[in-house]
C-alpha positions as CSV (number, residue, x, y, z in Angstrom):
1,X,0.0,0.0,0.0
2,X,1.1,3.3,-0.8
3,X,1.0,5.8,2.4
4,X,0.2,8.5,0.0
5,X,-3.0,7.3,-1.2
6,X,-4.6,8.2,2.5
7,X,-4.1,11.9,1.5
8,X,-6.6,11.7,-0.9
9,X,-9.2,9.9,1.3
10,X,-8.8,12.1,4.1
11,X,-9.3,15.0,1.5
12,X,-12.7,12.9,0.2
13,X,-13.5,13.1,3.9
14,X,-12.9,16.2,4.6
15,X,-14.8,17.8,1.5
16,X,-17.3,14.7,0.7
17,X,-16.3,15.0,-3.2
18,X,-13.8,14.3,-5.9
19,X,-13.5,17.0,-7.4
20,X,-13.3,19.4,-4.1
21,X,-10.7,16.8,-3.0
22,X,-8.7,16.9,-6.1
23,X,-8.8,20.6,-6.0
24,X,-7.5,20.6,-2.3
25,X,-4.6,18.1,-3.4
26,X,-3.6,20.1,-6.9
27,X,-4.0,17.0,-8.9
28,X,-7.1,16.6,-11.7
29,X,-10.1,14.7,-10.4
30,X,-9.1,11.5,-12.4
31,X,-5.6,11.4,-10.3
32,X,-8.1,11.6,-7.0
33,X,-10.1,9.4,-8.1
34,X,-6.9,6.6,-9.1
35,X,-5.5,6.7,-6.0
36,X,-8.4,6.3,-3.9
37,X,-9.3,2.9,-6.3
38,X,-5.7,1.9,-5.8
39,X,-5.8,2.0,-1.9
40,X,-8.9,0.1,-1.7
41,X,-7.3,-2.7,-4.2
42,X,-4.8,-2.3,-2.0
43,X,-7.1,-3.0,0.7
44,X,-8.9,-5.0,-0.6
45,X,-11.9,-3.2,0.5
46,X,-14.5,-0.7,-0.7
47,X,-13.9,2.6,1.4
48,X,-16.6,5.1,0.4
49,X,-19.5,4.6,-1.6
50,X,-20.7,6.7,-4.2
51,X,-24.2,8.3,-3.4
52,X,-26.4,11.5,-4.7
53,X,-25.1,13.3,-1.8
54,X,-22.1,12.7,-2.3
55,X,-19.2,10.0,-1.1
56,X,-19.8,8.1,2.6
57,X,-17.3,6.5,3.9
58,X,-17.8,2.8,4.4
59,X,-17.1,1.0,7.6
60,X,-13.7,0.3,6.2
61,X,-13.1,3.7,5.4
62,X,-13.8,5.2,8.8
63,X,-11.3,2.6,9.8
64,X,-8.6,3.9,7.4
65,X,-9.7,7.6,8.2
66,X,-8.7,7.3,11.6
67,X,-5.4,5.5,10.8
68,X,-4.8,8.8,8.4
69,X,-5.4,11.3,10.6
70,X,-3.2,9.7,13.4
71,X,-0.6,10.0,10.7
72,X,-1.5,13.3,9.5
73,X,-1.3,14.6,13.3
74,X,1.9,12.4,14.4
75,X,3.6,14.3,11.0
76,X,2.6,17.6,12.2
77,X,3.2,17.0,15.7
78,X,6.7,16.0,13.9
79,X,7.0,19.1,11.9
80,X,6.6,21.8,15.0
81,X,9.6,19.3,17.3
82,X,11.9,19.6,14.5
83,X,11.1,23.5,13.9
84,X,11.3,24.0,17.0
85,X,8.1,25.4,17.4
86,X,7.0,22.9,20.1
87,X,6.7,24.9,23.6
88,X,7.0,28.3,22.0
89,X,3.4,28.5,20.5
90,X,1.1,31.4,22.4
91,X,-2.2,29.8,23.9
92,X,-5.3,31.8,23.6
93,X,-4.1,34.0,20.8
94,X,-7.1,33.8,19.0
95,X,-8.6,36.1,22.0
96,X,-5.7,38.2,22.5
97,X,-4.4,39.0,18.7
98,X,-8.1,40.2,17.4
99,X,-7.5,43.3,20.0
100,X,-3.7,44.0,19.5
101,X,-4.3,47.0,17.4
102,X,-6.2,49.1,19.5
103,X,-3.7,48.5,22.3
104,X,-0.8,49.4,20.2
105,X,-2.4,52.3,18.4
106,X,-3.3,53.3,21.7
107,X,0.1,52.8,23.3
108,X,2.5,53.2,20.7
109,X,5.8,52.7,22.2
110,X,4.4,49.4,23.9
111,X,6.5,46.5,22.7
112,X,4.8,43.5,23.0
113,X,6.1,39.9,23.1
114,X,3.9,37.5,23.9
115,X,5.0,33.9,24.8
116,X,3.4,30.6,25.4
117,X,5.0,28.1,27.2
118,X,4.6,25.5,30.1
119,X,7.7,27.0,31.7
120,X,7.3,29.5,34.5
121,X,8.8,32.7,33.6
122,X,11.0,34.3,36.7
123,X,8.8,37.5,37.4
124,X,11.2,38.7,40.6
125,X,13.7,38.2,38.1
126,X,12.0,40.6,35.1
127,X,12.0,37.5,33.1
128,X,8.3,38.7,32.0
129,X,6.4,41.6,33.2
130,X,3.1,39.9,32.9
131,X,1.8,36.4,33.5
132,X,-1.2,34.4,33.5
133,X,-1.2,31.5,36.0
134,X,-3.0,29.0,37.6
135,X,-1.6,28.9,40.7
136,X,-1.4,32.3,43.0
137,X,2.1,33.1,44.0
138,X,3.9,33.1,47.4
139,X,6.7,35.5,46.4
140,X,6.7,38.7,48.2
141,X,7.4,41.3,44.8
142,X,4.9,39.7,43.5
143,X,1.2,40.9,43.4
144,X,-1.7,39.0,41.6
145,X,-5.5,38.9,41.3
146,X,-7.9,36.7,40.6
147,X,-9.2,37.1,36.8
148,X,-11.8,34.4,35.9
149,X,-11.9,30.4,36.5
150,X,-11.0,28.3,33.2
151,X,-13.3,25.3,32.7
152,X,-11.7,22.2,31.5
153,X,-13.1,18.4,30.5
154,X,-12.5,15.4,28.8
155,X,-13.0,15.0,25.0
156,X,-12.9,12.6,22.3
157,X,-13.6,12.5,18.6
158,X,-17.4,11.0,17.9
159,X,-15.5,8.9,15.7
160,X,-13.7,7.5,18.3
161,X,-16.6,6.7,20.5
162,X,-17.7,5.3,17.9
163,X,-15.5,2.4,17.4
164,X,-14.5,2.8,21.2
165,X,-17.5,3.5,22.9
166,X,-17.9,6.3,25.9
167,X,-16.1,5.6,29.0
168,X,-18.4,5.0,31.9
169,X,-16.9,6.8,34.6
170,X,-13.1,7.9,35.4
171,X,-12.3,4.8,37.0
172,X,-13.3,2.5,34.0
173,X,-11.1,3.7,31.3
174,X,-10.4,-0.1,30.0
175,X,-10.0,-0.7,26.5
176,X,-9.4,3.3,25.6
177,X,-6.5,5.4,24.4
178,X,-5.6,8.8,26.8
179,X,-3.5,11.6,25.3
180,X,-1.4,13.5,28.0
181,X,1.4,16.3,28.9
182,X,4.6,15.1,28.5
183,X,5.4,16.5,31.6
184,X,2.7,17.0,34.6
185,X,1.3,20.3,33.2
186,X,-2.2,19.6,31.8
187,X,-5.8,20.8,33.0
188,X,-5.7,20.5,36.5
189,X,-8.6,18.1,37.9
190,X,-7.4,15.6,35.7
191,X,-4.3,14.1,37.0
192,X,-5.9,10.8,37.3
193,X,-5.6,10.0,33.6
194,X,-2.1,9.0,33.5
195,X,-3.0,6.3,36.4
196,X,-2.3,3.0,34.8
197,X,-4.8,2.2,37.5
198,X,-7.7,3.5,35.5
199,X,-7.3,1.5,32.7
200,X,-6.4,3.5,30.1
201,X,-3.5,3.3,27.8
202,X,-1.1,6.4,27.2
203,X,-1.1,6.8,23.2
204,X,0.2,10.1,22.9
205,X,1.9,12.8,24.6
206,X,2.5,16.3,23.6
207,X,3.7,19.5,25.6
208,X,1.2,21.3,24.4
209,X,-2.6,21.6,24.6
210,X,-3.1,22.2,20.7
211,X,-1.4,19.0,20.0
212,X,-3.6,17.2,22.2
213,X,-6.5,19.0,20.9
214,X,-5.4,17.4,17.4
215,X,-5.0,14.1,18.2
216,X,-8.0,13.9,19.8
217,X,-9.4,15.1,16.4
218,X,-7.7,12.6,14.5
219,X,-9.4,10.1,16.3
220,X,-6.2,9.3,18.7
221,X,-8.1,9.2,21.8
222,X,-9.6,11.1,25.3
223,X,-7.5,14.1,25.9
224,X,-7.9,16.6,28.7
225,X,-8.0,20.5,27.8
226,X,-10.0,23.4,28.5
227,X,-13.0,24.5,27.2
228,X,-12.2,27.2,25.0
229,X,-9.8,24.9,23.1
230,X,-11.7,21.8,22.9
231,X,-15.2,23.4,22.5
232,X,-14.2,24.7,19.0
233,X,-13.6,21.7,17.5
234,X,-16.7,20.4,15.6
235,X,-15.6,16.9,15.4
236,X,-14.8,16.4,19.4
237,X,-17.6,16.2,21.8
238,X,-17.1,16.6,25.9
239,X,-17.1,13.1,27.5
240,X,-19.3,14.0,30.3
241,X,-19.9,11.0,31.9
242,X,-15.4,11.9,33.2
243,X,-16.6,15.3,34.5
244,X,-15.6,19.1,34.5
245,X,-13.3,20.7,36.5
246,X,-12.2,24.1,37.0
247,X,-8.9,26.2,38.2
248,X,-8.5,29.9,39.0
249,X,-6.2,31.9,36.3
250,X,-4.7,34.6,38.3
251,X,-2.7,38.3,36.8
252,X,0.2,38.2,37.8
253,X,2.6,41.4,37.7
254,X,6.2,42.9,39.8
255,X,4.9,45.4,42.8
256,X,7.7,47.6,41.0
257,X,6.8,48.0,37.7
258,X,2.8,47.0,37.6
259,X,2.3,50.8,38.4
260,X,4.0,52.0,35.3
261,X,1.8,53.1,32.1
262,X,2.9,50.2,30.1
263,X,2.4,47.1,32.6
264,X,-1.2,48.9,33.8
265,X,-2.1,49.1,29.7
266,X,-1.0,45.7,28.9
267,X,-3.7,44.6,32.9
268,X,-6.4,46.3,31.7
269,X,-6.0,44.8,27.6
270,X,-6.0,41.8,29.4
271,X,-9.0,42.2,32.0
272,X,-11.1,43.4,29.1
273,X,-10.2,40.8,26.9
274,X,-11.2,38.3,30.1
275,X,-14.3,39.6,30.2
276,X,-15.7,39.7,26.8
277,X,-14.7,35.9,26.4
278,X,-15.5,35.0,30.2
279,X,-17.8,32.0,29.0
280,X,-15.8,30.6,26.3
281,X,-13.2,30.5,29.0
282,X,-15.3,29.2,32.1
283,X,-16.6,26.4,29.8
């Protein structure tokens, strides 16, 4: 079999027609539609079938979609360790970026970096000048308030509750895939999923939220992220029945410098932005 060939049924998947697919991939609609009979000779098994709607996958087919999008995520997961990308992508950007302008054209000499990582920045140390955290703390030139509580639960693909069926409760996680932090970072309330105890089996790790969050779209398995991430995702549904949990995100700034234009600019960007997304964020 020719790995290549899933690349043109996960484009018939994705776009439920030759000729989209085909236009997706570059190649003529006879090209799309050569490769997807060579992989099911290969197969030896019908993967879609041809109706007025459109193509369905066949049983087969969901099989071999969700074996091409665990390679389609593993490659990209692949792709950002070897660029380096990895730790360094900013979470939440699609709530931040949108109001960027106005702050800047408000505050022109503001230079903002923004960084997204698992790491905790040395504030004492002016390593940042503003964090978001879920934990509060303890160090004395350090001040920090409560902004808003980030809701967080379990999700899967429906395709993979469909071949797996939904877990009944955290502690019967037999026969089921979990995808986790690599280190012990992850939504906290959910610890318990890396407890061989459970049942589960670790498929995948990522340091990163988005990774786990595609994964779980490619049919991977049950991953473990908040709200706002997972909630956008029209093929993952919450797995309800291994609850909701929740964590405080606190602003964290220097008692030297959070009095300066800048720093009180960037809080209040920040506070704002918190509240016009408060219930994408609280789940």
């Amino acid at each position: 079999m020719d790995w290549n060939d899933l690349r043109y049924l996960l484009a018939v998947h994705r776009h439920g027609s030759l000729a989209r697919a085909a236009k997706e991939l570059k190649v003529t609609k006879a090209t799309a539609s050569r490769r997807l009979a060579a992989l099911e000779a290969a197969l030896a098994t019908p993967l879609v079938q041809r109706k007025p709607a459109g193509l369905v996958l066949t049983a087969a087919g969901r099989e071999a979609i969700a074996a091409a999008e665990g390679v389609d995520a593993a490659l990209g997961s692949l792709q950002a360790r070897l660029s380096g990308a990895g730790d360094a992508r900013p979470r939440g950007t699609r709530f931040v970026i949108p109001g960027l302008p106005d702050l800047t054209k408000r505050y022109p000499e503001l230079d903002v970096q923004l960084v997204g990582t698992n790491q905790i920045l040395n504030l004492a140390q002016r390593e940042a000048d503003v964090a978001i955290r879920n934990v509060r703390p303890k160090h004395r030139s350090l001040a920090a308030r409560k902004v808003c509580v980030l809701g967080g639960c379990v999700y899967a693909s429906k395709l993979y509750l469909e071949r797996r069926g939904t877990p009944r409760s955290p502690a019967a996680l037999e026969g089921h895939d979990v995808l986790v932090y690599e280190t012990l970072g992850g939504m906290p309330g959910f610890e318990w999923m890396r407890d061989p105890a459970r049942g589960g089996r670790i498929a995948f790790r990522a340091n990163d939220p988005e990774a786990l969050v595609g994964a779980a779209t490619a049919g991977l398995g049950l991953c473990a992220v908040p709200c706002l991430l997972g909630d956008r995702e029209p093929s993952l549904v919450r797995v309800e029945t291994l609850g909701f949990a929740t964590c405080d995100l606190f602003l964290v700034t220097h008692t030297e410098t959070n009095k300066t234009p800048a720093v009180r600019a960037v809080t209040e960007f920040i506070g704002a932005m918190v509240d016009r997304n408060r219930a994408a964020i609280e789940g």
